[in-house]
N, C-alpha and C positions, 0 to 999 in steps of 0.2 A: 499526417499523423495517424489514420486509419489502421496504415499497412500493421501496424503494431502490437496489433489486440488480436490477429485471426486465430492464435496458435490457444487454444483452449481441448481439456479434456474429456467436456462432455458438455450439452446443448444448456446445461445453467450455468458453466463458467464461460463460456462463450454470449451466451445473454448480457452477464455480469460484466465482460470486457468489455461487448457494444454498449452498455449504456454507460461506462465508466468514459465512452469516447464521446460520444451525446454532450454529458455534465462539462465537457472539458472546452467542444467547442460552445458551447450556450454560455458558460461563465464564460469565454474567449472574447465572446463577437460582443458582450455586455461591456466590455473595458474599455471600449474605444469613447474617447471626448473631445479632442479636437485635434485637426491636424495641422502642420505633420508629423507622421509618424514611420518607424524605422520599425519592421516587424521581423522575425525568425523564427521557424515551425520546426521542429527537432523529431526526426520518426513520423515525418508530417502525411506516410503511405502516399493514397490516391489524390492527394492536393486540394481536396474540399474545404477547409478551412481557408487555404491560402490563399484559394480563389473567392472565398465569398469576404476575406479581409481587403482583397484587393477593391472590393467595389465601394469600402470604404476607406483607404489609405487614398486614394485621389495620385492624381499625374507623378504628383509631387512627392509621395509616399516612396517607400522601401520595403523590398515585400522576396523573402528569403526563403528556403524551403532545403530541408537538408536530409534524406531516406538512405537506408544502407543500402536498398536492391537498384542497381541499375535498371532491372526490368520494372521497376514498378516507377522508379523515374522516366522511364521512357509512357510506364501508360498512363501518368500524371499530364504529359504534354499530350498526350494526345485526344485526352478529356479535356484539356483546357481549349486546346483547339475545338472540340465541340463546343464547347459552352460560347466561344467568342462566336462561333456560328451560326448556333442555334438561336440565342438569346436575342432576339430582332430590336429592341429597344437597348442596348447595351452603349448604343452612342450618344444617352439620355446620359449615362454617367459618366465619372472620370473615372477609369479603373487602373488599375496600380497591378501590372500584368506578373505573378510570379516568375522567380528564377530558381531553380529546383536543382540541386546537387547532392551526386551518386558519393555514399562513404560514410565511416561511421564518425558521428558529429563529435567521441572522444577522439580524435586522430584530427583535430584540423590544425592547418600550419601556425605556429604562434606568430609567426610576420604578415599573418590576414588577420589577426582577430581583431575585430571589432564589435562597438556598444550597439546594444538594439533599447528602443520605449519598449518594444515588449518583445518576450521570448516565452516560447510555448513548448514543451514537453510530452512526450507521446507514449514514453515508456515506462516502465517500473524502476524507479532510481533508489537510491540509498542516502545516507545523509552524507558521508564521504564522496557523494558527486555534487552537491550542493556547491562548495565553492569553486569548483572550476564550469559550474554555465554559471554563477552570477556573476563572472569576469565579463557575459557579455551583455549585462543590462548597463544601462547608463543613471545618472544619479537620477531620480522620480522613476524608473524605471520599474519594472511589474516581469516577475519572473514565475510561470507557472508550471507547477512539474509535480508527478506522483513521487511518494517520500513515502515509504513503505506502506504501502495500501488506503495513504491517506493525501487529497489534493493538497498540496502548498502552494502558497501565494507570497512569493519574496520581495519585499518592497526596498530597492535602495538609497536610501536616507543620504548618506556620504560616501565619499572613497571609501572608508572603511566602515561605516553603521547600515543595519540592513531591519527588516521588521520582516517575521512571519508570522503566516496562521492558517490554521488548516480548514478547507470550507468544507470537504463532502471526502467521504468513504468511496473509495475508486479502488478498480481490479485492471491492470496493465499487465502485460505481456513485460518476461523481468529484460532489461537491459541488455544487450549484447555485447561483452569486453570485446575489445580490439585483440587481434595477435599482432607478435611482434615486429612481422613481416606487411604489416596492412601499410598504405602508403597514407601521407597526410594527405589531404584534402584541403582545398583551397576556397576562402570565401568570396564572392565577386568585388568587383571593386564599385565602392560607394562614390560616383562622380555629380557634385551639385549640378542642377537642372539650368540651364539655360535662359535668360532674359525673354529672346524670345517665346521658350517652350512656355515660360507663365504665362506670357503675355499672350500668347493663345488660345492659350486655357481658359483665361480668365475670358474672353472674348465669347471663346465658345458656350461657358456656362450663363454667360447673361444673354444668350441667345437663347440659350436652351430653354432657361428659366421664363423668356418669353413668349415661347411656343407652348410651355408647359400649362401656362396661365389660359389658355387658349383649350385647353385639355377635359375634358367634364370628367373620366375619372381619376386623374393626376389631383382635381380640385376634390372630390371625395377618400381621396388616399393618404391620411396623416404620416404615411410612412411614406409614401413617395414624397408628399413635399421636405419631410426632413431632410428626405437623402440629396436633395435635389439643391436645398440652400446650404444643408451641409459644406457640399463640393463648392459651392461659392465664398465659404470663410475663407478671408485674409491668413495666407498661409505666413507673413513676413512678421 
């Protein structure tokens, strides 16, 4: 969602966009409670959010990412490639690896869409975009998006009842319409995980969890150990 905010006209509205992306992933990465959980980042830029959602969406997780620049899709994979690289403790957790698609997220095929627990917004929307992404939140689902210079928080209640409110005063980069030549875009296809793949998982993380214990500063770390049992909640 980054890539969304660069176009500013001078070094305070460009300030004003980077911390309006700040408030968006800190309220983002706050909303997570248990998994599993089905994610989509909309304008999601350099993939930072989708990557640091994935370390808590777990195996089992679903973890979507959707930028208009090809180019900036391509330098999202290959930061995430660093980061699986770099990050030498990274097989401590289950991570939930993003899937990142070039196109503009008004233009996707209606025979792909699909519900997300949560969908996150990156750009300047209006209220006449409001009901076409809440088509892809699921019921309890949580839809965050800029709504004319102000954050919304779209709760869906039922097929048709939804709850909003606005948390924080935000500065986005306004929306980019589709032409009428732009092509759909297609979302990946959502296939359940495997007997095995939990039954792996789950093996793995009570391994991990044992070695962890074994750890002096995993045993001084209250964030490591959450993240750590976290990944062991009964996903079924």
């Amino acid at each position: 969602m980054g890539g969304a905010v660069s176009a500013g006209e001078d070094n305070d509205e460009l300030r004003s966009k980077k911390f309006s992306v700040l408030c968006l992933s800190r309220y983002s990465l706050e909303r997570w409670t248990s998994p599993p959980f089905c994610s989509m980042h909309l304008l999601r830029g350099t993939g930072y959010l989708s990557t640091m959602v994935g370390l808590v969406l777990g195996k089992t997780g679903i973890n979507h990412g959707v930028e208009l620049h090809q180019s900036v899709v391509d330098y999202a994979y290959k930061k995430l490639e660093e980061f699986k690289t770099k990050l030498s403790n990274l097989t401590q957790f289950e991570f939930c690896e993003p899937t990142f698609i070039s196109g503009n997220f008004l233009k996707i095929d209606p025979s792909t869409i699909r519900q997300y627990d949560r969908v996150y917004c990156g750009t300047a929307c209006t209220e006449k975009d409001e009901p076409y992404l809440r088509q892809f939140i699921k019921i309890n689902g949580l839809l965050v998006m800029p709504i004319d210079d102000q954050l919304a928080v779209i709760n869906r209640v039922s097929d048709t009842e939804f709850k909003k409110r606005y948390v924080y005063a935000v500065s986005f980069a306004a929306i980019t319409r589709p032409k009428p030549d732009d092509v759909l875009i297609k979302l990946p296809m959502i296939d359940p995980v495997k007997l095995t793949e939990l039954c792996r998982n789950k093996v793995k993380g009570l391994i991990n969890l044992s070695s962890c214990r074994e750890n002096e500063e995993w045993q001084k770390s209250p964030e490591r150990r959450i993240l750590t049992y976290y990944n062991l909640i009964d996903e079924t």
